[in-house]
C-alpha positions in Angstrom: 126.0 214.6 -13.1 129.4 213.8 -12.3 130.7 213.4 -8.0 133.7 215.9 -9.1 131.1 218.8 -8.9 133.8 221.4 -7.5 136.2 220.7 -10.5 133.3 220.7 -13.1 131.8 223.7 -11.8 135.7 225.8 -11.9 136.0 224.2 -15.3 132.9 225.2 -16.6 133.6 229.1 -14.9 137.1 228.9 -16.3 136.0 228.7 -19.8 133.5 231.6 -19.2 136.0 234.9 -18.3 137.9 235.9 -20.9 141.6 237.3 -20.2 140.6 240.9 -21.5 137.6 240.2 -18.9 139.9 240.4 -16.1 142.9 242.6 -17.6 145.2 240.0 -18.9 147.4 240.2 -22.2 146.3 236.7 -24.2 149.5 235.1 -25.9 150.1 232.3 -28.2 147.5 229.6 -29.4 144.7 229.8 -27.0 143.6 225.8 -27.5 140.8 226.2 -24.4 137.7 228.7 -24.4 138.6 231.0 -21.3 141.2 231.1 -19.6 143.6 228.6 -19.1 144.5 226.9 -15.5 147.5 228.8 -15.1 145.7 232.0 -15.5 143.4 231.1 -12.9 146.1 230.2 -10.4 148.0 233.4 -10.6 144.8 235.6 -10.4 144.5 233.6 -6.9 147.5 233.6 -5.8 147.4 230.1 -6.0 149.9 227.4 -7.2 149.0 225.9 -10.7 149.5 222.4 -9.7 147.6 222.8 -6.4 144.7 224.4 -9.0 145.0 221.5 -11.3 144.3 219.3 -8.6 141.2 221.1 -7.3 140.0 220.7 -11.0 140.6 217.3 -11.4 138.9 215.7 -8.2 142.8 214.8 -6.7 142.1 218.1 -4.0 138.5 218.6 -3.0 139.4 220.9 0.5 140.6 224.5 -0.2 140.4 226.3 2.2 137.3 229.6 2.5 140.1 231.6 1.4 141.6 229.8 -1.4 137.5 229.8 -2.2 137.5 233.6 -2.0 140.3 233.9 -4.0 139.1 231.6 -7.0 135.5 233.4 -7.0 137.3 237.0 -7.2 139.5 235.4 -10.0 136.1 233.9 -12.0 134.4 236.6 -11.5 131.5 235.4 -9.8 128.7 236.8 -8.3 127.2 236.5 -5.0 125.2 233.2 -6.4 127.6 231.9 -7.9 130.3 232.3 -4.9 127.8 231.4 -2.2 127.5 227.7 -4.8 131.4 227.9 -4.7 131.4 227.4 -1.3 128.9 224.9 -0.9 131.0 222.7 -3.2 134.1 223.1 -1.5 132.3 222.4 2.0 133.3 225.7 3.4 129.8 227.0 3.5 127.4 227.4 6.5 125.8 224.4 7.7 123.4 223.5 5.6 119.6 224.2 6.6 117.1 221.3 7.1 115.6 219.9 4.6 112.2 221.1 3.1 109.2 220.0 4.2 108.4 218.1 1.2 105.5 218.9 -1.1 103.7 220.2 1.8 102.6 224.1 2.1 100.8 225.1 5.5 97.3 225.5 5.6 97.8 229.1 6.9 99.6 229.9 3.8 97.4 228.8 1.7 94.7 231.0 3.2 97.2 233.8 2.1 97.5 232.8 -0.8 94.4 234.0 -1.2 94.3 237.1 -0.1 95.8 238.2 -3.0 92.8 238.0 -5.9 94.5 241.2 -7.7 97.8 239.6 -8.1 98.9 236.1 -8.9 100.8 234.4 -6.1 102.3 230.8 -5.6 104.5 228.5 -3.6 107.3 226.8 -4.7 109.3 223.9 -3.5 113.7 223.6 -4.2 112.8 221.4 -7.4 110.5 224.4 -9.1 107.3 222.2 -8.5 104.0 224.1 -7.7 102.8 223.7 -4.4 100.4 225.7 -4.1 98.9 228.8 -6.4 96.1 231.1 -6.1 93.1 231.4 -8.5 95.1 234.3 -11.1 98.4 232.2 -10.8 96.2 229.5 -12.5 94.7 231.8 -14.5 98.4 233.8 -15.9 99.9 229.3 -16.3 96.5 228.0 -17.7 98.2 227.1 -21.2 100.1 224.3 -19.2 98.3 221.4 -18.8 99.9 220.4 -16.2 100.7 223.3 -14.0 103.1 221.4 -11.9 106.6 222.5 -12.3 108.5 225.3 -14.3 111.3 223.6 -15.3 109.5 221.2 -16.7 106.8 223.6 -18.0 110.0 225.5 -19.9 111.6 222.9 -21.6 109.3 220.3 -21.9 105.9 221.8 -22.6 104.4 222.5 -25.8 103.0 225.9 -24.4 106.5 226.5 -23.1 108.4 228.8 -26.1 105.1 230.5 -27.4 104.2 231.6 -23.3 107.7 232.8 -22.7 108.7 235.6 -25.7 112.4 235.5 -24.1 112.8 231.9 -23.5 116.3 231.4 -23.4 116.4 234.5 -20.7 113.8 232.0 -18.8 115.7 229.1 -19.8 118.8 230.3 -18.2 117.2 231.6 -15.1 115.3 227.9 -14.8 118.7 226.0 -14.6 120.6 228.7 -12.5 118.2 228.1 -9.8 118.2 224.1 -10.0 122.3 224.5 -9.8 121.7 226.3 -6.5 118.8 224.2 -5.4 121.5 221.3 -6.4 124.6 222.9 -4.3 122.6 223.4 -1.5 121.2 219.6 -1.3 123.2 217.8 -3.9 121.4 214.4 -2.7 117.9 215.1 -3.0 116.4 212.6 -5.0 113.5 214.5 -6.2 116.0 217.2 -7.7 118.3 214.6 -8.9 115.7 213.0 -10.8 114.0 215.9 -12.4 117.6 217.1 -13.3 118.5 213.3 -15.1 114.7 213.5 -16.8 115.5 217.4 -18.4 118.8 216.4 -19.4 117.4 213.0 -21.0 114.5 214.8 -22.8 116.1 218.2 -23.9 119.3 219.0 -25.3 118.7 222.7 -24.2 118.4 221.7 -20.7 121.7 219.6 -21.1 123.6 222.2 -22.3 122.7 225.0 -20.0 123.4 222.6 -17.1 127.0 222.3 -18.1 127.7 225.9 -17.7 127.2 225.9 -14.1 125.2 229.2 -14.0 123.7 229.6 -10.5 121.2 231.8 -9.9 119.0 232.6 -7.4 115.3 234.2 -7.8 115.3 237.5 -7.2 113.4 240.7 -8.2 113.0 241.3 -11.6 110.9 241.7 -14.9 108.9 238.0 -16.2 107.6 238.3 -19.9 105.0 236.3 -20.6 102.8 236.0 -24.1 99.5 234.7 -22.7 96.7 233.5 -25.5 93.8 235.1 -23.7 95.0 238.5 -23.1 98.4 239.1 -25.6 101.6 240.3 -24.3 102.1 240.3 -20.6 104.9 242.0 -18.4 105.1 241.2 -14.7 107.7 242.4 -11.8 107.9 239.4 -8.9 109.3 239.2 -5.4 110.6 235.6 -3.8 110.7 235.1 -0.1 111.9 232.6 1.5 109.3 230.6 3.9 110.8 230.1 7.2 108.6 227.8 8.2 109.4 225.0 5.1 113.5 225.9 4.2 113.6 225.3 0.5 109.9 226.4 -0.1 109.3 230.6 -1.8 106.4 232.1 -1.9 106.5 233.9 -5.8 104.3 237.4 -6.1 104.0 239.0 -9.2 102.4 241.9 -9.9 101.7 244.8 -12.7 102.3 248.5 -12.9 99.4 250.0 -11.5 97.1 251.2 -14.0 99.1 250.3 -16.9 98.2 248.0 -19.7 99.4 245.1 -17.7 97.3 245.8 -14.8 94.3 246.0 -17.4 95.3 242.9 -18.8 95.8 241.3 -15.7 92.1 241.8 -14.1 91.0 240.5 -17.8 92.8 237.6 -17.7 91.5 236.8 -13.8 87.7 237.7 -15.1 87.7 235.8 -17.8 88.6 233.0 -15.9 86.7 233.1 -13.1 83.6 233.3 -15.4 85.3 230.0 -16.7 85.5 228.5 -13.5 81.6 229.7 -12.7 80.3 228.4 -16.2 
């Protein structure tokens, strides 16, 4: 991880939008994937040299509309902008810190009020907090259940468990850059990030792009060796209570095969836990 995060982060954006992406005639010997600088500064309405400089470290202030401006040029979306601005500390004050590795009793107790569907907390650094009994049941392949990103590109279980891994894969970095923009000096993140990009050349790469991405609502495919083939919907929240901390549901289509699977999945291992 370099300290010129705003430059590498335009750089690494740059080289993503092509010019018929954004309606531009490409000319001559194109020597850089993307477009080039000067590109960039016109779709901004910004001078090439004063971009340049923003690139390379020299000018680290823009202004929040110069930041505007660039993120309408690259094309980014509301992650990705919201990052943008964080970088270029023009952002909102940044919330306090998470309460580290600590989920509230009360939660917990909610947690469990969920036997149908599986349910967990996470902390800023994708490590498990807290889960309820399915949650351990859907993640029992990893051994240990402790954090995704490391459970993605580090675990044995991690390729066979996810049938679109490199849609996970993505998703798993895009939410570390966030997690990184919003508290670039958390040692915990910085750590785990220096340990994936030491053990896995995946991890490395897709940390270079710069993708940020937020958890959302959307499908997770999972291939689980109990039950087959498992398809899941999941909410985040944010917990008020512990900034930086989500509470994860998933849940199945009622009385689909998914559902079915699901309660199968739950019994068998509750008569596991029993036994």
């Amino acid at each position: 991880m370099g300290e010129n995060q705003l430059g590498e982060f335009l750089r690494a954006r740059r080289a993503g939008v092509r010019p018929d992406d954004v309606g531009m005639a490409s000319y001559g010997v194109r020597r850089v994937a993307g477009l080039r600088r000067e590109e960039v500064a016109v779709l901004a309405g910004v001078n090439v040299d004063y971009y340049t400089r923003l690139e390379q470290g020299r000018e680290r202030h823009p202004s929040p509309p110069v930041v505007d401006a660039l993120a309408r040029a690259l094309r980014l979306d509301t992650d990705a902008r919201t990052h943008l601005h964080r970088l270029a500390g023009t952002a909102p004050s940044r919330p306090p810190a998470a309460t580290p590795g600590r989920v509230d009793p009360a939660l917990r107790v909610l947690l469990d009020g969920y036997p149908g569907t599986p349910a967990l907390v996470i902390g800023p650094s994708l490590d498990i907090l807290a889960a309820n009994p399915l949650a351990r049941a859907v993640y029992s392949p990893f051994d240990p259940m402790d954090n995704l990103a490391r459970m993605v590109f580090l675990a044995p279980a991690g390729r066979p468990f996810h049938p679109r891994w490199d849609q996970t894969a993505e998703a798993v970095v895009g939410h570390l850059r966030q997690a990184y923009g919003i508290d670039p000096g958390n040692p915990e993140l910085r750590g785990l990030v220096a340990e994936l990009s030491a053990r896995s050349a995946d991890f490395a790469w897709l940390w270079e792009t710069h993708t940020v991405r937020g958890k959302t609502l959307e499908h997770k495919y999972f291939h689980h060796p109990d039950v087959g083939a498992l398809t899941l919907t999941y909410h985040a929240f944010d917990i008020r209570a512990a900034p930086g901390q989500q509470l994860i549901i998933y849940h199945a289509e009622p009385g689909g095969p998914d559902a079915e699977a699901l309660t199968l999945l739950g019994s068998v291992h509750a008569t596991a836990d029993r036994a």
